[in-house]
N, C-alpha and C positions, 0 to 999 in steps of 0.2 A: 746642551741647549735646553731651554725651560719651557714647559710649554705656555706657563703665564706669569709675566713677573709684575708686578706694581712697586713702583718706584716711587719716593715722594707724595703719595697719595693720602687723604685726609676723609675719612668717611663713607672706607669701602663695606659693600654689604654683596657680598658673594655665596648663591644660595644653588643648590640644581644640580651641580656641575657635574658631569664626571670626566677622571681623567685616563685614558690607555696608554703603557707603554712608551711614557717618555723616554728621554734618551739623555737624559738627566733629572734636575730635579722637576716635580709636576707644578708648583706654588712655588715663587719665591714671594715674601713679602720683607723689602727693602726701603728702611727710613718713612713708615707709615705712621699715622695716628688716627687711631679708632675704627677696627679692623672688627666684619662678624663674615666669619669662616662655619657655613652653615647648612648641613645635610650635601655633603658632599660625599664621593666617590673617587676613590685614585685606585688605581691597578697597576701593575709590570710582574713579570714573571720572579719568583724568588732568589734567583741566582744572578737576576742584573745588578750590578754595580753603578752607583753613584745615583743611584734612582730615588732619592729621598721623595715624603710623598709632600710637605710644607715645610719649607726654609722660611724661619722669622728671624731676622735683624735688625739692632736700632730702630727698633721700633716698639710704640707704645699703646696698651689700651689695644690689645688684640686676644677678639674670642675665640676658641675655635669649638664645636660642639656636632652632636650628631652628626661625625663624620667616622666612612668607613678607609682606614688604609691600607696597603695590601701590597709593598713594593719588597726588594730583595736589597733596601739598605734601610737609613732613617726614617722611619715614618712621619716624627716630627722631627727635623733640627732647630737647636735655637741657638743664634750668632751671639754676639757682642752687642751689649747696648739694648737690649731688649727689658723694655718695662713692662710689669702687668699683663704679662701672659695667663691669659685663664684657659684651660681645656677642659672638657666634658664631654662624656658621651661616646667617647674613641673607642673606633676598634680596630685595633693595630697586629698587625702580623703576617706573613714572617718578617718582617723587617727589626729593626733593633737602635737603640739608641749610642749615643758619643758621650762623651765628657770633654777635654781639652777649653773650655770656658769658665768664670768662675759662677758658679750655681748656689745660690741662696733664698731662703723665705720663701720654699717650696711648700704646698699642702700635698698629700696624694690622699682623695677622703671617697671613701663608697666605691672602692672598686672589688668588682667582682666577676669570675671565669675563671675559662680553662690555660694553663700555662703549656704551652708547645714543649719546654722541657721541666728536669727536675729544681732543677736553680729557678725559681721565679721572678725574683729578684733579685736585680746587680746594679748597686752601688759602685761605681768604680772610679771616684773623683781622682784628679791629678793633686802628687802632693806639693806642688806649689802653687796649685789653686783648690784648696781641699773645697767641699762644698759644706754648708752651713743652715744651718735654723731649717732643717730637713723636717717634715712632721708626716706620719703617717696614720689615718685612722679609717677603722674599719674596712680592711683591706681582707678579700675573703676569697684566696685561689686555689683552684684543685691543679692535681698533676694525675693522673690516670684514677683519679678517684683517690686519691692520699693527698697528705700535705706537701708541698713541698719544699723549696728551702731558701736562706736571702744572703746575701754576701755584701758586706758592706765596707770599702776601703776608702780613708781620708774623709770620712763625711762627720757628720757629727748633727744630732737634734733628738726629736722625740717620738713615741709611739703611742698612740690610746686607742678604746676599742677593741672589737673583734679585730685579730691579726694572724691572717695564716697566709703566707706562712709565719711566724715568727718573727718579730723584728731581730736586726742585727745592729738596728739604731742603740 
């Protein structure tokens, strides 16, 4: 169960919020246009399953910005059918991300922190939906005070900038 889902909805402006210990995912946003996902708060303990912290689908023209997430699965998922997703400002952890969708005309630009492990980066597209037009720039992560390291399978695109770790782009 979700604790808020918008369906169908057309010029959501979602600011304040915070979420505890859902028992699924905390956000879904389903078949929307023109989404601001904004100074938000989601929590669940690291070890709960299926606790994403925003599921976006089929949906387009959604921001999501100065939000903190802090759940024990996906921080963000993105379904099928989603146009123009923009994120900024996240801060995601321990949760983790998926693959299984086909992922293109991605930017990742200006990020910067500490990595919970030594792999920082994981790349792990499906190879029948490899992911594409991938760019990554200035991307600046420690791992206990060292660099750490990026792993990149089925993706393909570019790197410019400060890069640490290292692209595997």
């Amino acid at each position: 169960m979700q604790s808020l889902t918008f369906n169908w909805a057309n010029n959501i402006y979602l600011s304040g919020l915070t979420s505890l210990n859902s028992r699924q995912s905390h956000i879904t946003i389903n078949s929307c246009n023109n989404v601001l996902v904004k100074n938000v708060k989601i929590m669940a303990p690291d070890q709960s399953p299926n606790t994403d912290g925003i599921h976006v689908q089929s949906s387009t023209d959604v921001t999501i910005t100065g939000t903190t997430i802090q759940t024990g699965d996906d921080c963000i998922s993105i379904g099928d059918g989603t146009k123009n997703l923009f994120m900024t400002h996240i801060k995601c952890g321990p949760g983790h991300g998926s693959a299984g969708v086909k992922i293109s005309d991605v930017t990742y630009k200006n990020i910067g922190g500490t990595s919970a492990t030594l792999e920082a980066i994981t790349f792990d597209c499906s190879s029948t939906k490899p992911c594409d037009d991938i760019r990554l720039e200035d991307i600046k992560l420690t791992y206990k005070n060292k660099a750490p390291t990026s792993t990149c399978n089925n993706v393909g695109g570019s790197s410019m900038g400060i890069l640490m770790p290292q692209s595997c782009l």
